[in-house]
Every structure is written in C-alpha cells, then in structure tokens.
GUVEXVEX-205894 format. One line per field, with one value per residue (C-alpha): x, y, z. Coordinates in pm, 1 decimal. Layout:
<recs>
x c(X, ...)
y c(Y, ...)
z c(Z, ...)
</recs>
This chain:
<recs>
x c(11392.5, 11063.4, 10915.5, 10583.9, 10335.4, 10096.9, 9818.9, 9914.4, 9638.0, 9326.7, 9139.8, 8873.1, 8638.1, 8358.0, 7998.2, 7862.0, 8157.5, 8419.3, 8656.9, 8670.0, 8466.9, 8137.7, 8265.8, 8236.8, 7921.5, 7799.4, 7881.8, 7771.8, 7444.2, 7355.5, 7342.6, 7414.1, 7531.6, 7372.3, 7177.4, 6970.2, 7240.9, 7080.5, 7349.6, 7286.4, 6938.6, 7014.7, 7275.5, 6921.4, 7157.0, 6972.9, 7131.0, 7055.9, 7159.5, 7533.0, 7735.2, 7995.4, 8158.9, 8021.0, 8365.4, 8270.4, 8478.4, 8602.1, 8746.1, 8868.0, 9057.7, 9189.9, 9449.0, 9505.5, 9650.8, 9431.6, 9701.5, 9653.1, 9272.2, 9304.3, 9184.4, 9208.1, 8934.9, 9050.4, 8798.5, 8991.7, 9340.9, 9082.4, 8962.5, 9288.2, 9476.4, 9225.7, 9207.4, 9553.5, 9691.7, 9395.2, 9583.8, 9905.1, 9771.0, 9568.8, 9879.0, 10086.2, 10294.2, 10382.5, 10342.4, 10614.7, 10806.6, 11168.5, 11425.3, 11534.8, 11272.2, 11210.1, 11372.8, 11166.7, 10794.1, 10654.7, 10292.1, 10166.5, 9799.6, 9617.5, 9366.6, 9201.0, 9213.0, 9319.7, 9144.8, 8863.9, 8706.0, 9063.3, 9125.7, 8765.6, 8783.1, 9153.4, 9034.5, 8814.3, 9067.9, 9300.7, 9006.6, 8914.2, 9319.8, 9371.9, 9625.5, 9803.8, 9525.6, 9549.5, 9754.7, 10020.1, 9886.3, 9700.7, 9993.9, 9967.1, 9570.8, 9579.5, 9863.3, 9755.7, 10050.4, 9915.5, 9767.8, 10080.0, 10273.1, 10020.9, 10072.0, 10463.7, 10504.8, 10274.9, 10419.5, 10767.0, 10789.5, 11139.3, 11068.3, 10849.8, 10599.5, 10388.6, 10029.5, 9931.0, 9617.1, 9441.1, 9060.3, 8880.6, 9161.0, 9367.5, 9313.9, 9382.4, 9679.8, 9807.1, 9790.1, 9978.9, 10228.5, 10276.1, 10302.7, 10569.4, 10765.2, 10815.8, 10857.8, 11168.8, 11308.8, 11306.5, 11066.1, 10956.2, 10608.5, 10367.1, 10110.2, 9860.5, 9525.2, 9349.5, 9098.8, 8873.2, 8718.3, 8352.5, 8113.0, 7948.4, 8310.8, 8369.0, 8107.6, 7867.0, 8080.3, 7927.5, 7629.0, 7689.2, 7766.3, 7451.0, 7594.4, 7476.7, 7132.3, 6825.3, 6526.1, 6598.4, 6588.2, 6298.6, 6439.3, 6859.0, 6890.2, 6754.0, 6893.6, 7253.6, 7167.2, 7445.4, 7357.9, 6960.5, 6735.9, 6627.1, 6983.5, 6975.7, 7344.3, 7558.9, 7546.1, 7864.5, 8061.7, 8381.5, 8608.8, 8954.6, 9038.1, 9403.2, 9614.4, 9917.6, 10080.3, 10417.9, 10704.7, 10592.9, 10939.7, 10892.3, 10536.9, 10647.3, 10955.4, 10750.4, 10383.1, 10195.9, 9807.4, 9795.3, 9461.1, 9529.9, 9788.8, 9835.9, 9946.7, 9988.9, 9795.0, 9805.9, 9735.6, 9713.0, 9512.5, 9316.3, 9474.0, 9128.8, 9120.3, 8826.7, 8527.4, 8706.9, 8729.3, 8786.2, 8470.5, 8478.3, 8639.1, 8825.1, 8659.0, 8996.9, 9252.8, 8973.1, 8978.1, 9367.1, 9410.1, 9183.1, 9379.7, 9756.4, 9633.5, 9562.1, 9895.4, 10119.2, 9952.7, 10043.5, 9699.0, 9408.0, 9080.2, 8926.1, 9043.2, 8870.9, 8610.8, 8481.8, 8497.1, 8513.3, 8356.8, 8349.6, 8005.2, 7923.3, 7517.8, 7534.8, 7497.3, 7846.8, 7771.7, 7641.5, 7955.1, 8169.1, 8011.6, 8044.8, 8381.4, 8462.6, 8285.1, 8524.3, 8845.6, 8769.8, 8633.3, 8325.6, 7968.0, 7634.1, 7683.0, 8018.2, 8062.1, 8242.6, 8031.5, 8040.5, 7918.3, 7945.1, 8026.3, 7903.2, 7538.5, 7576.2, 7851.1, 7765.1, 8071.4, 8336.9, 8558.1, 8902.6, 8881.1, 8670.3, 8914.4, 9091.3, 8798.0, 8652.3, 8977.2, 8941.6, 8605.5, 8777.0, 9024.4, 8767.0, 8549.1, 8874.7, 8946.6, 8606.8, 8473.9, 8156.1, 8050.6, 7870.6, 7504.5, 7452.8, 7159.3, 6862.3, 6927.4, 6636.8, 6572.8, 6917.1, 6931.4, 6826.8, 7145.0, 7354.8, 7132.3, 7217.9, 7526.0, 7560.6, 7322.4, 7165.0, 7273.9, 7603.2, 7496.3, 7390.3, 7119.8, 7214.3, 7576.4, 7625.4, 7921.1, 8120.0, 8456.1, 8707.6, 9041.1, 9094.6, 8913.6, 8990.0, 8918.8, 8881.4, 8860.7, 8842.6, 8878.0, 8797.5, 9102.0, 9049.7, 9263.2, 9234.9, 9337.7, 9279.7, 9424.2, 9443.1, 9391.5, 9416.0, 9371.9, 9714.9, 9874.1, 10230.5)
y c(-3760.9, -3643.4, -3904.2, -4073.0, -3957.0, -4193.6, -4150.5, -4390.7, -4332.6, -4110.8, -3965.3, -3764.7, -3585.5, -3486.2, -3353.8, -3663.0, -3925.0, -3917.3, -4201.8, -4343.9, -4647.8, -4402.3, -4144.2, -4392.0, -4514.1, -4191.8, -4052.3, -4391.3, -4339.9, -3977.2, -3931.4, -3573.1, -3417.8, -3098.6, -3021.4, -2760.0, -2557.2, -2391.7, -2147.2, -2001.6, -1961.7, -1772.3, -1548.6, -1502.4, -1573.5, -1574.7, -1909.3, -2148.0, -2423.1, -2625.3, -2916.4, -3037.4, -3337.6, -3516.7, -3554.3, -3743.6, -3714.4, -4069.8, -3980.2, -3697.5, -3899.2, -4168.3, -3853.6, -3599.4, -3636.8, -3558.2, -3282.1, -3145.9, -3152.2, -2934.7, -2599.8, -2713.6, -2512.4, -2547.7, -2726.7, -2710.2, -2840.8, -3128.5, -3233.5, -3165.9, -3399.0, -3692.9, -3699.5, -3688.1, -3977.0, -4173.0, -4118.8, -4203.3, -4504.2, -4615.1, -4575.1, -4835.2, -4656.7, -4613.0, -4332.0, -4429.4, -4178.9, -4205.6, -4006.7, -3897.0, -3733.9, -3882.2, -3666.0, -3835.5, -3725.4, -3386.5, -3278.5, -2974.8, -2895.0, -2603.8, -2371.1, -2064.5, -2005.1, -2145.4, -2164.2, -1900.6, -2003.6, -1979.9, -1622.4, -1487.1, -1682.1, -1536.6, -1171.4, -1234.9, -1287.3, -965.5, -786.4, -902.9, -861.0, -1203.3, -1222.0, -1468.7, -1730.3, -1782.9, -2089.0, -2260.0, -2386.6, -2044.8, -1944.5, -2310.5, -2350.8, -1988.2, -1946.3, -2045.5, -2307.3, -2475.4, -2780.0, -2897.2, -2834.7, -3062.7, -3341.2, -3272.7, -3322.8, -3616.3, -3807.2, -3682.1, -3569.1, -3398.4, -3311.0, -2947.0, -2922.7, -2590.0, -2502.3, -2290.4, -2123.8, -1969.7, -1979.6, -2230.1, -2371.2, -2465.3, -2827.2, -2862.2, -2607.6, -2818.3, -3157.8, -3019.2, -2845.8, -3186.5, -3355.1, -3078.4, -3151.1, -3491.3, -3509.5, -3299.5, -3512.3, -3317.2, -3569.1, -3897.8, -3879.2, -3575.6, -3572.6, -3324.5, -3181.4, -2887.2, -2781.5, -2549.1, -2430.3, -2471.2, -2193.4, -1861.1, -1697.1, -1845.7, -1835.6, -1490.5, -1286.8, -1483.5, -1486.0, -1114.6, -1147.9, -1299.2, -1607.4, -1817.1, -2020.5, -1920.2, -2087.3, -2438.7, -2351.2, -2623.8, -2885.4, -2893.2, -3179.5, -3021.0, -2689.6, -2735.6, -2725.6, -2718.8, -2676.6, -2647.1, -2424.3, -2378.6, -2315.2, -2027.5, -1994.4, -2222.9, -2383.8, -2323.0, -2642.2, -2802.7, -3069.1, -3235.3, -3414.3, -3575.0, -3755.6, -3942.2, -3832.0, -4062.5, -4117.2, -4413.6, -4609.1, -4559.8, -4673.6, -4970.1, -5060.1, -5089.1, -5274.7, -4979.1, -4965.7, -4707.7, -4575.9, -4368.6, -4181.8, -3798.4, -3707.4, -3297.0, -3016.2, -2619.8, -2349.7, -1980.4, -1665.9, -1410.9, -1108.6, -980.7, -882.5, -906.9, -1109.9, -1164.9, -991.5, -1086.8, -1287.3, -1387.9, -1593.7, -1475.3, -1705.6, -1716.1, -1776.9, -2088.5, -2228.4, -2137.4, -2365.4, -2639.0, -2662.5, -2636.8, -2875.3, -3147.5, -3007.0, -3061.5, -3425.9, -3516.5, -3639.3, -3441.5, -3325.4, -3633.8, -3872.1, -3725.0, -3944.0, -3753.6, -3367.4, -3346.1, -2962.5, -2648.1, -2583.7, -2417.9, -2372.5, -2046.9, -1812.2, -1882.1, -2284.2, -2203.2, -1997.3, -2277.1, -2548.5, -2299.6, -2247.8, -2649.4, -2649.6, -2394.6, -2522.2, -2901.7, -2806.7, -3082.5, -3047.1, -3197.7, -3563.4, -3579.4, -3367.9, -3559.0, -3677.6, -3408.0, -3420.9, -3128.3, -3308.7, -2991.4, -3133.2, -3349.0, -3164.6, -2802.9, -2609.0, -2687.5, -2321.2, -2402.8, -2778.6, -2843.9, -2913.2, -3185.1, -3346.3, -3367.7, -3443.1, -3808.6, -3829.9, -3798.6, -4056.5, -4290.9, -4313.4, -4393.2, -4693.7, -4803.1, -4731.1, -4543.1, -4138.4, -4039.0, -3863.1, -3542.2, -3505.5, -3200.8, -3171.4, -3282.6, -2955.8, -2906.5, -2466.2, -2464.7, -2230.4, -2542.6, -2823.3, -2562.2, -2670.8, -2998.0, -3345.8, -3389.3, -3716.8, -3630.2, -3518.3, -3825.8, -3764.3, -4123.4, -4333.1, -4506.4, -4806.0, -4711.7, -4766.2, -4477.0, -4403.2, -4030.3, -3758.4, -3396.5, -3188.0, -2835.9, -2556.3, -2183.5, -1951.8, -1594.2, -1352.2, -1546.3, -1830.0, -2148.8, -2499.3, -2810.9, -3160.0, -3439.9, -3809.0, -4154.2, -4505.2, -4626.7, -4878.4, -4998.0)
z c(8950.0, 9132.9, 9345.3, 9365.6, 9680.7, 9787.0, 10078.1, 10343.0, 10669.0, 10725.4, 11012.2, 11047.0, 11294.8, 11110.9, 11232.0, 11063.9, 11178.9, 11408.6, 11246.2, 10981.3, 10986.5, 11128.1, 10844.5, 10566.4, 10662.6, 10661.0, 10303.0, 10154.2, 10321.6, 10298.6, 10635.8, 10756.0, 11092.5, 11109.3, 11402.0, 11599.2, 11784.9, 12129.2, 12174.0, 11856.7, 11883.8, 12255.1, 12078.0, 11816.6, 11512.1, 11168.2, 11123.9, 11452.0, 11302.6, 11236.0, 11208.3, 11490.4, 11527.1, 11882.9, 12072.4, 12455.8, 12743.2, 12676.0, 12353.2, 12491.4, 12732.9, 12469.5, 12324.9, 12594.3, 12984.0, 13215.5, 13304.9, 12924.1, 12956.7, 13293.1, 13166.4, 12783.3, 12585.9, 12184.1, 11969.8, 11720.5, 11861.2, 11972.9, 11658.6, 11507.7, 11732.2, 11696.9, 11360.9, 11307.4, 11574.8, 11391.5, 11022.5, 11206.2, 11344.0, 11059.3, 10841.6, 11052.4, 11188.9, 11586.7, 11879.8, 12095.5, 12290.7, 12163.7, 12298.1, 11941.8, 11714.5, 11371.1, 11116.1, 10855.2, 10955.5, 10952.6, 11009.9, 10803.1, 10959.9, 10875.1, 11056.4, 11038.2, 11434.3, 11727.9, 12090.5, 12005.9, 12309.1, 12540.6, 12380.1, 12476.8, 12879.9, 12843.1, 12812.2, 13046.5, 13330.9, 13218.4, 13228.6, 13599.0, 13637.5, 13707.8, 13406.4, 13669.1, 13648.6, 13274.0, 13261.4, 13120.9, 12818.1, 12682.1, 12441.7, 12329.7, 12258.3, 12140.7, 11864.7, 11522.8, 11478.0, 11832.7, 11680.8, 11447.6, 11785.8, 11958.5, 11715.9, 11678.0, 12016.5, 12048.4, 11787.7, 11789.6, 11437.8, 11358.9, 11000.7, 10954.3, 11179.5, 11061.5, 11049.6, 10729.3, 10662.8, 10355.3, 10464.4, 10337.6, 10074.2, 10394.1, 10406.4, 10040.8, 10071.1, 10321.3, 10138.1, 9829.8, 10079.6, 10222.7, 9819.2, 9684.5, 10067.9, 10015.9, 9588.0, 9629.0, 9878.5, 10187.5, 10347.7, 10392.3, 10516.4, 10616.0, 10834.0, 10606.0, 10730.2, 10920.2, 11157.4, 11217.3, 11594.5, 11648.5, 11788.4, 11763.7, 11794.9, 11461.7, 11294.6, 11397.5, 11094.1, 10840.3, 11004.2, 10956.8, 10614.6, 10570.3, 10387.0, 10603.1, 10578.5, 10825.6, 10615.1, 10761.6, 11107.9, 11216.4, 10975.0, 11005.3, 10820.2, 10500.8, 10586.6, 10358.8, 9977.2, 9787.2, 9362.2, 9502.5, 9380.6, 9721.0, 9868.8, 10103.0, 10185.0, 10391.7, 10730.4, 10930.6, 11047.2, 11208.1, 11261.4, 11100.5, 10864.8, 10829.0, 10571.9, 10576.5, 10262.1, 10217.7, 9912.6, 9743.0, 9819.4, 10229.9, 10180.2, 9981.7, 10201.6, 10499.5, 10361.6, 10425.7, 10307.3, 9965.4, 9949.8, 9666.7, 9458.7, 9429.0, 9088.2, 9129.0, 9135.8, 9188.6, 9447.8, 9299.5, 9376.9, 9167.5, 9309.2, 9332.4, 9022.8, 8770.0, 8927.5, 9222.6, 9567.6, 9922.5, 9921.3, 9527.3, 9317.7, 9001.4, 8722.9, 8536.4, 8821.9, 8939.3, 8596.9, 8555.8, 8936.5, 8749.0, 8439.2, 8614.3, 8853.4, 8538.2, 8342.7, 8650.2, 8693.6, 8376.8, 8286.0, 8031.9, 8173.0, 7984.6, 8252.6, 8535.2, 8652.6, 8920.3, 9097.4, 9482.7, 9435.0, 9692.3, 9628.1, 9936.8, 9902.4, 9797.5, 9531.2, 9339.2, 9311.9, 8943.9, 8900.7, 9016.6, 8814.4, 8486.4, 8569.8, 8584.5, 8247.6, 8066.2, 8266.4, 8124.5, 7823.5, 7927.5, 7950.4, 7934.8, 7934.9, 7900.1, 8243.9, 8544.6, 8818.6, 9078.3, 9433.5, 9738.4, 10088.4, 10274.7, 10168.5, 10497.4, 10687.6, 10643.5, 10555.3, 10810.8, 10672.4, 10726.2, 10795.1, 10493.1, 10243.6, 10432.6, 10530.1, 10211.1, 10106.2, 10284.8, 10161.0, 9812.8, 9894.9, 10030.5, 9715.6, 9499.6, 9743.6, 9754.2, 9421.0, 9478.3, 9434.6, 9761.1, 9700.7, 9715.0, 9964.9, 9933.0, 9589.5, 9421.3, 9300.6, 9075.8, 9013.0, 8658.7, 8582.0, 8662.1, 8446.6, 8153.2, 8209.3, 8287.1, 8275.3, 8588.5, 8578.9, 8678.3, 9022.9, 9181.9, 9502.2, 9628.4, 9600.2, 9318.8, 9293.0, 8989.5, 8907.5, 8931.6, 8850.4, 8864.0, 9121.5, 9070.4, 9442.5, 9467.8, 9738.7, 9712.3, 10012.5, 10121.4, 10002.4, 9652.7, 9675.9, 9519.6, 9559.7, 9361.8, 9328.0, 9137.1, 9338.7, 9140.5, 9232.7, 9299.8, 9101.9, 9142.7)
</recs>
C-alpha cells in the first residue's frame, strides 16, 4: 500500500525574506525584493535590475566554519545550505554529528549551476598558471551535486543525497522526486528543494535572449509584472527554498508539525514538439502535466481552490493561463484563484519552484492567497479568459483545502503538484 507524504519543515532564502517568519510577512504584505543592481548597470545590461536574497556575514557564520568560508565563493551552495538546515530545524528534527549516518533521511536539492563565481576566479588562476592556488574546496563549490553534498554532510543524511536539475521545473522536480522516494518505501524523510547562483554569470544569457525586463530600470519595485499588460519580460532572481517532505507514519510517530499534505502530481516534457521548443512550452504536454498531476492525486480539477502559477512576466503568461483553462475545463468565474510569486521575487530560474513551493505550502497552513503586486493592469488576453477577480492584487483570508503548483522550464519540461491541507 502507497504511503501518505506530508510536509514536515520549510526554509527559505528568498530576495524578499530570508526565513520564514521575514518570508511570510512578506507575501502577506506584497512586499517585493527587487532592487537596483550596480554591477549590472557597470556590465550596461538591458536589465539593471534583480532580486537576491540579503545573506550578512553573521548568517553566514551561523552555518559554515570559518575554515569552510576561507575561499568559499558559491551563492548558491549558500542559500542552499541555509534554507535547508532551517527546514531541518523547523521540522524538529536534530543536527548532531553521529558517528553513524541516518539511513532514513535523504536530501534531493536541485540547481541549475554550482559556484559560477568559483569557476570564473578558478580560470582565472590556470590562466595565470597558478592551478596550485585553487583550493581544496573548488571541485566542491563547483560540481552541480555540491550543495546536496553540503547538506549531506552537514546533517549526516545516509539515504540519497543527489542534486537534479531541469531549469526552472527543478525545485518542483525535486519535491515530487522526494514524494515518489518516500511513497514506495525507500525513505523516510527527504530534504526537497533547490538553488539557484546569483549574478551576471547567471543571468547575462537571458539578458541576451532579451527576456528579460529593461523598462523598470528607475523603479525595481514595479519592474516584475507578471499577467500585466505592461509586463516587459522577467527580472532575474535567486535564492532556496527547502522542504521537509516525510511518510505520514514517521511524522506522526514523532509529533512533528504537518503543514500540509502532498497528494501526487506529474513531471513530463513536450519533446519539443508542436508549440514547444527549447524556450517554449508544448500547450498539450503543459495541460497533459496539469491533468496527470489531478488524476494521480486522486482528486477532480473542481477541488482546486487555488493555482501557485509560473507566470514569469512575459509573453507566454496568456498562454499559460489558457492552458490552465483547457487542462481544468474552468473559466470565468468558476476559475481557481491564481497568483505569480515572481511579482515580488523576480524569477529566481532554478530555485523558483521550491521557493514558491513554500509559499504554496504557507497559504494552505495559514489560509490566505498572497496578492499579486503590479498587476492592476490584468493583459486583456487573460480577462478573456478568466474573471479578474480571481487574481487578487492584495491577500485575501480564505479558506483552502487544495493548491495546484506549477513550473515549466527551458528544454520544455514541466512540473506540477497537487498540495492539500492535511487532515489525519
């Protein structure tokens, strides 16, 4: 018999939160955490603007040695690492160092890169043939699975510890990794999230791509505009988000907190076929994700409440709205509410989908559908489609029983799942 999953702790560094208690307050209130970047601006990027989560030095020193911060230079392994001790924590459980690994705990945390920043002050040195001077930690911050390897070894987890990555369906990847993991029994509890480096490494191809906004330049807090008629691409971000995903019975056993319940859901890919191409969804394989995603929860797109959507602040948000539409047969009225995090965090690419993964989780427990900021002006393509009433511009407390979430990535992937309010 398949087990129950439940969602046991979550952490988060976000550009408008770093924990959960700032995070919360955050989404409730609209507040975002983009800001004027300098170092874009001196690199005369179209888009000078971006959200990053503000990390001090005394954070910094609250999860890493000063040994491991000697010559440490991976954002993303940083956020990574304190959003995840934070889900461990906040989920009860310990971060003592054993001598014998626990079998029962795994991490699976995504990301797109690792150490951008080491692999550019890396080539550097060979280049200046000092290849001796790189360090001992550059294979470490550099290779893609170096952040589950951080938290592995810093909470001695003996179950899989892997880092997956599928561009910006990672984070949710990850989480339903994590769910099919422990419902067959090979696990007890997962550590699920991803990360995503911060910087003009990262971020100057979609710059390139010319994806990214450059209207808002003078006023970054208006500057990501996700369903907006006024949208003028997306504003790159970072950060972590983490989840403690756990089999009910474990969770039970031991008293743990349940924020919420994962029912199921579906990861698939369009082949880029059709519509869809390295940079575009395919509008059937989306709605295909969408209505697996309800099938395998064992629930009918009626009972979704709310959508945690993608909706990036570009061109395909109209796209993605129509294709929620046809894939839950609703409309109008009877349309979910639907709301875009990246209105206040800018789209943080590989990390986005766990982060707004705990922002998902967070409105179940709390019983409230976050605003979606600089969206007065709903695209008219998308009020066709939908009541604008169903994309609230400031949080509303409702009741809610059933969230669907949703992320699509370059290479077009897709990723949704289905979160309910846990009852025993």
């Amino acid at each position: 018999m398949s087990k129950r999953v439940v969602i046991t702790g979550l952490g988060v560094a976000a550009p408008n939160g770093v924990g959960i208690p700032s995070f919360t307050d955050a989404i409730k209130n609209g507040l975002s955490g983009i800001r004027h970047d300098a170092q874009l601006q001196e690199l005369q990027f179209s888009c000078q603007i971006a959200g990053q989560p503000e990390i001090t030095e005394e954070l910094k020193s609250r999860y890493f040695t000063e040994l491991e911060l000697r010559g440490f230079n991976s954002t993303g392994i940083l956020y990574g690492v304190i959003a995840g001790i934070e889900a461990w924590k906040n989920a009860g459980l310990s971060i003592e160092n054993n001598q014998d690994p626990d079998w029962d705990s795994g991490t699976i945390f995504g990301s797109g890169t690792s150490g951008i920043d080491k692999f550019r002050e890396s080539i550097y040195k060979i280049d200046e043939l000092q290849t001796r001077r790189l360090g001992s930690t550059v294979v470490a911050q550099t290779m893609n699975s170096g952040v589950s390897a951080y938290l592995g070894g810093k909470l001695g987890l003996g179950n899989q510890v892997t880092t997956n990555s599928s561009a910006c369906a990672t984070g949710t990847e990850a989480i339903m990794m994590a769910y099919d993991r422990i419902q067959s029994g090979q696990a007890k509890r997962i550590l699920a999230g991803s990360t995503s480096d911060s910087g003009p490494y990262i971020w100057a191809g979609f710059d390139a791509l010319r994806v990214c906004s450059s209207k808002y330049n003078e006023a970054p807090e208006n500057g990501s505009r996700p369903m907006s008629a006024t949208a003028a691409g997306f504003v790159p971000g970072s950060g972590a988000g983490a989840l403690v995903i756990e089999e009910l019975e474990s969770a039970l056993d031991r008293g743990a907190t349940i924020y919420a319940e994962i029912l199921g859901g579906n990861v698939n890919s369009g082949g880029q076929r059709g519509n869809g191409s390295m940079t575009a969804p395919n509008s059937i394989a989306v709605q295909q994700c969408i209505k697996n995603a309800i099938a395998n929860s064992g629930i009918s797109a009626k009972d979704i409440d709310a959508i945690n959507g993608h909706l990036t602040a570009t061109t395909k948000d109209s796209l993605e709205i129509e294709n929620w539409t046809k894939a839950l047969d609703r409309s109008g009225t009877d349309f979910p509410y639907i709301n875009s995090l990246k209105s206040m965090t800018g789209h943080c690419l590989s990390a986005a989908g766990s982060i707004e993964s705990v922002a998902t989780v967070l409105q179940l427990q709390e019983g409230f559908v976050f605003g979606n900021i600089n969206c007065e002006d709903i695209h008219p393509e998308i009020t066709e489609l939908i009541d604008s009433s169903k994309i609230p511009l400031k949080t509303i407390e409702t009741k809610l029983n059933i969230i669907a979430k949703a992320s699509f990535g370059f290479g077009d992937v897709n990723a949704c799942i289905i979160f309910k309010k846990f009852e025993n």
